[in-house]
C-alpha positions as CSV (number, residue, x, y, z in Angstrom):
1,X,4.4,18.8,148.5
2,X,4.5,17.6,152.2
3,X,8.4,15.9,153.0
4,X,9.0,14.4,156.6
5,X,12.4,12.7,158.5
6,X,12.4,11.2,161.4
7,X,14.5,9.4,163.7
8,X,13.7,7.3,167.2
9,X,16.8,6.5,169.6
10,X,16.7,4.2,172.9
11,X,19.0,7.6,174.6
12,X,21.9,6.9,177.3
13,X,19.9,5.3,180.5
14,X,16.8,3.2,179.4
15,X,17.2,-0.3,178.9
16,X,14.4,-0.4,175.4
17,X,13.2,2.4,172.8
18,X,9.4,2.5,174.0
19,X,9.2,5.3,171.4
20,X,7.3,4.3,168.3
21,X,6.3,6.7,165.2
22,X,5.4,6.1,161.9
23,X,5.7,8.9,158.8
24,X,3.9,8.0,155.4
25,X,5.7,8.2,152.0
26,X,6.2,11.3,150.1
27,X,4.3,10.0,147.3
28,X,1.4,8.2,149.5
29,X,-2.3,10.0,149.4
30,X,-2.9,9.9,153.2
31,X,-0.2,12.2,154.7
32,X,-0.3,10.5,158.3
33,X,2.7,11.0,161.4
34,X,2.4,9.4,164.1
35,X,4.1,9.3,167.5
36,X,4.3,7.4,170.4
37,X,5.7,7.1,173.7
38,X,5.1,3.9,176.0
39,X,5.7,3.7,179.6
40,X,4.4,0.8,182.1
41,X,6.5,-2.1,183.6
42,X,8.9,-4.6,181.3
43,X,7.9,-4.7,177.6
44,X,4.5,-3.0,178.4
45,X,5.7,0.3,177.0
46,X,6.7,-0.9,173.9
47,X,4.3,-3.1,173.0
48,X,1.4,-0.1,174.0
49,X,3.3,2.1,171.8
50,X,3.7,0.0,168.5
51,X,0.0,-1.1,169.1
52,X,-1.3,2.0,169.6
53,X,0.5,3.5,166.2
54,X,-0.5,0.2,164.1
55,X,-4.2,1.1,165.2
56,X,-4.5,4.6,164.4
57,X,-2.8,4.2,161.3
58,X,-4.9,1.5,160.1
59,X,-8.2,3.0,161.2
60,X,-7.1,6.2,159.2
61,X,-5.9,4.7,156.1
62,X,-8.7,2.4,156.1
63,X,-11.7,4.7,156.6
64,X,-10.0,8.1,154.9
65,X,-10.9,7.7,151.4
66,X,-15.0,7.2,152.9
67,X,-14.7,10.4,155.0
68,X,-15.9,13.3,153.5
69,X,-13.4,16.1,153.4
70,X,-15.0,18.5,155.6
71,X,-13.2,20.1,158.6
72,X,-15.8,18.2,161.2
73,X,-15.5,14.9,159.6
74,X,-11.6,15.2,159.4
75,X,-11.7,16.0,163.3
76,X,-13.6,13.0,164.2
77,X,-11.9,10.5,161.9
78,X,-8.3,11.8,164.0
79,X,-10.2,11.8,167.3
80,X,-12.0,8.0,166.4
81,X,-8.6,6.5,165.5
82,X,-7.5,7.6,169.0
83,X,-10.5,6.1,170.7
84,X,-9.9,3.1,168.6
85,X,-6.4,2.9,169.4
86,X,-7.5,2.9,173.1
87,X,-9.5,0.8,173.4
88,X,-7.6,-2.2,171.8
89,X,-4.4,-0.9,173.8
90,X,-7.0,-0.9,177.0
91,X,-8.3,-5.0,176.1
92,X,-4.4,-5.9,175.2
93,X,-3.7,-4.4,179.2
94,X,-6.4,-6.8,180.8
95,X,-5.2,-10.2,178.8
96,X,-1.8,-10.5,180.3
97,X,-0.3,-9.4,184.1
98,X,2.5,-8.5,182.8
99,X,0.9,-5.6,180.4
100,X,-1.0,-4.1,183.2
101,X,-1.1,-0.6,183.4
102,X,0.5,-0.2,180.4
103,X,-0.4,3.1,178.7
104,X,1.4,5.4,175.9
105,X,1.2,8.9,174.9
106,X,0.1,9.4,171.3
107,X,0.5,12.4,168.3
108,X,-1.5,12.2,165.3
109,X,-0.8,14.5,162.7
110,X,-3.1,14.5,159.6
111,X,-2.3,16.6,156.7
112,X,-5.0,17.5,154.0
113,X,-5.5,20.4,152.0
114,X,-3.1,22.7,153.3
115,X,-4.2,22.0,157.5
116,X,-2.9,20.1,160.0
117,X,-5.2,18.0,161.7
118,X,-4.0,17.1,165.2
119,X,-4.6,14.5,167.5
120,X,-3.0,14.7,171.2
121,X,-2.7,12.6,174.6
122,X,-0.4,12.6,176.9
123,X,3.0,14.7,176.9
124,X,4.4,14.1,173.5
125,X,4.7,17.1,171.8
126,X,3.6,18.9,168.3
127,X,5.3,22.5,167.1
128,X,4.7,24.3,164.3
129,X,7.2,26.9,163.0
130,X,5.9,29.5,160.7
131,X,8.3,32.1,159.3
132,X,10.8,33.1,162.5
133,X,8.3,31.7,164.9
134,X,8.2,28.5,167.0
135,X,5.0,27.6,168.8
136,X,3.6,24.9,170.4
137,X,0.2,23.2,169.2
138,X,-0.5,21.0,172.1
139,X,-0.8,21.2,175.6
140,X,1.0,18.3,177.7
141,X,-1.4,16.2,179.7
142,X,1.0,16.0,182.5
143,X,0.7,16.8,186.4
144,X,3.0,19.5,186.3
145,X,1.2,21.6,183.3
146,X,-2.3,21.5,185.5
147,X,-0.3,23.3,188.3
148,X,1.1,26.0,186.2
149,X,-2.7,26.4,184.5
150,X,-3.8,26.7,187.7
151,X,-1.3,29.6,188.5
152,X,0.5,27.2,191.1
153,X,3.6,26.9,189.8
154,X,5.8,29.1,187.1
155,X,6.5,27.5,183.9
156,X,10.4,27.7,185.2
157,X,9.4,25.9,187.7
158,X,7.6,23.3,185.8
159,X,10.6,22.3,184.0
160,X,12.4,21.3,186.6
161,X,9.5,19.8,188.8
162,X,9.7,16.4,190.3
163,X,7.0,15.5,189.1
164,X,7.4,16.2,185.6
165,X,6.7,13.1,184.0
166,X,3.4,12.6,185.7
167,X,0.8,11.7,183.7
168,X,-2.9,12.7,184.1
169,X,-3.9,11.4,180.8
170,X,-2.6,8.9,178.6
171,X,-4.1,6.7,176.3
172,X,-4.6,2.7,177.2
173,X,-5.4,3.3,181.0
174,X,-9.1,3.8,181.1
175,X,-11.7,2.2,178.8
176,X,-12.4,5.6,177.3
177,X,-10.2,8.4,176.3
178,X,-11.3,11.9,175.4
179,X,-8.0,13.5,173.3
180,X,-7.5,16.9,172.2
181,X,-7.8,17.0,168.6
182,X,-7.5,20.7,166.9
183,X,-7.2,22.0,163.0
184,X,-4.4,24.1,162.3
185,X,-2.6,26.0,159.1
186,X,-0.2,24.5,157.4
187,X,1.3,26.4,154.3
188,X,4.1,26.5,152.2
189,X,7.4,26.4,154.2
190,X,6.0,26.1,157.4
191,X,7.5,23.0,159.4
192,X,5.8,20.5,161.8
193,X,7.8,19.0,164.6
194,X,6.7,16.1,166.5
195,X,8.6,15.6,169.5
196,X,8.6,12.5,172.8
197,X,9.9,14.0,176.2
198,X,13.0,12.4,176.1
199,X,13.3,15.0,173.6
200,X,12.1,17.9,175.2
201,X,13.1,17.6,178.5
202,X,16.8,17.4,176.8
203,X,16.6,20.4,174.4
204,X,15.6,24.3,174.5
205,X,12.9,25.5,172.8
206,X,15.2,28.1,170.7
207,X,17.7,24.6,169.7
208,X,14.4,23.0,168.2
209,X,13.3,25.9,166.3
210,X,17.3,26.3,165.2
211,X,17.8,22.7,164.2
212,X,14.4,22.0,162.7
213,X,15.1,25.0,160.4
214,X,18.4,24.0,159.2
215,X,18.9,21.0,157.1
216,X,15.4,19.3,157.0
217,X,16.7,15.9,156.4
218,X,19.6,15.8,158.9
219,X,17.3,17.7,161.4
220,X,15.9,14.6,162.9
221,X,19.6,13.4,163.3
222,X,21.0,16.6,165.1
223,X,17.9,16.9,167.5
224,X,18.4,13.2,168.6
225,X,22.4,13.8,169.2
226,X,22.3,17.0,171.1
227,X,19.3,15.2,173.6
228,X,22.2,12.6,174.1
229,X,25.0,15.2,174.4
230,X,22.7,16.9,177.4
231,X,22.4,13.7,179.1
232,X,20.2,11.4,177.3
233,X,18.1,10.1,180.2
234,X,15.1,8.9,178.2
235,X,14.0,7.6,174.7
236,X,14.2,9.9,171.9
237,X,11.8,10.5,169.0
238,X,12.0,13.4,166.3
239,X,9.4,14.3,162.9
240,X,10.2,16.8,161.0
241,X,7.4,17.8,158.3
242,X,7.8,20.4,156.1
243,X,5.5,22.1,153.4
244,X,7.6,22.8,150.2
């Protein structure tokens, strides 16, 4: 049985929650998480990352019980949702000035048969913690990660770089979109965590893996209120999934 929190706060300095995530029932047949985080100019943000979760979750609940359950199939039913997603976040961009350039990261997080099927853009995060281990499943599409990939910078360094929240893919700019979607374990007691930046940026790794861990239904709660106690300087959104 597959039981998720979550919890979505607008944080200390931003004027709106541009976060947006969306966890399915207990009970429900498609076990779908979502998350989002929108960015570009007033109301654009929020409006890409609501759309963006609305899209993917209706392409996957709609086409999910057509889709053969094979590993390849499950891939490209996460990665077309994304593409979906995209593109009507890209048309909803050109109708209006005010939404231009409006973008938002995006986390999909399908769960069948014991595997995790992951969708990523953008840098929004995804953990899984097996046993007394936390690691992370996705690599940020940010500025910053490219330089320490390309043995530039240190991963210290990273974390502190001005340029941190630079994007160099995110879903909504460009007409097409090409996300990272990957299959991964998912077995009794291991725990998911989906994470915005406003969450990570805020919290060490080892805090994550400590709250997630604890209480599974307060976790969401406690990970939002220490990103707050260490400043709070964007939105913050917390899943917590967890195999029972």
């Amino acid at each position: 049985m597959i039981i998720a929190y979550a919890k979505s706060d607008i944080g200390k300095v931003r004027e709106m929650n541009q976060d947006a995530y969306y966890i399915s029932d207990s009970l429900s047949t498609v076990k779908l998480y979502l998350l989002a985080d929108g960015m570009g100019g007033y109301k654009g943000g929020e409006i890409a990352s609501k759309l963006a979760i609305k899209c993917a979750k209706s392409y996957i609940e709609n086409n999910f019980k057509e889709t053969p359950k094979d590993r390849e199939s499950l891939i490209q039913l996460v990665a077309s949702s994304m593409e979906y997603a995209n593109m009507v976040v890209y048309e909803k961009s050109k109708e209006d000035k005010e939404f231009e350039g409006m973008g938002t990261t995006l986390e999909v997080c399908l769960i069948y048969n014991n595997k995790a099927y992951i969708g990523h853009i953008g840098d929004s995060r995804i953990y899984r913690i097996r046993k007394n281990f936390i690691r992370k499943l996705t690599q940020d599409h940010s500025y910053v990660q490219k330089l320490v990939k390309d043995g530039t910078i240190t991963k210290e360094e990273a974390e502190v770089h001005p340029k941190k929240n630079m994007l160099m893919k995110a879903l909504g700019c460009n007409a097409f979109v090409e996300p990272d979607v990957s299959v991964k374990g998912f077995l009794r007691d291991d725990i998911i965590l989906m994470t915005s930046d406003g969450l990570t940026n805020m919290v060490k790794q080892e805090d994550l893996f400590r709250i997630a861990t604890g209480n599974i239904e307060k976790a969401p709660i406690k990970l939002v209120d220490l990103a707050n106690e260490n400043g709070g300087l964007d939105n913050i959104t917390a899943i917590v999934i967890k195999n029972i």
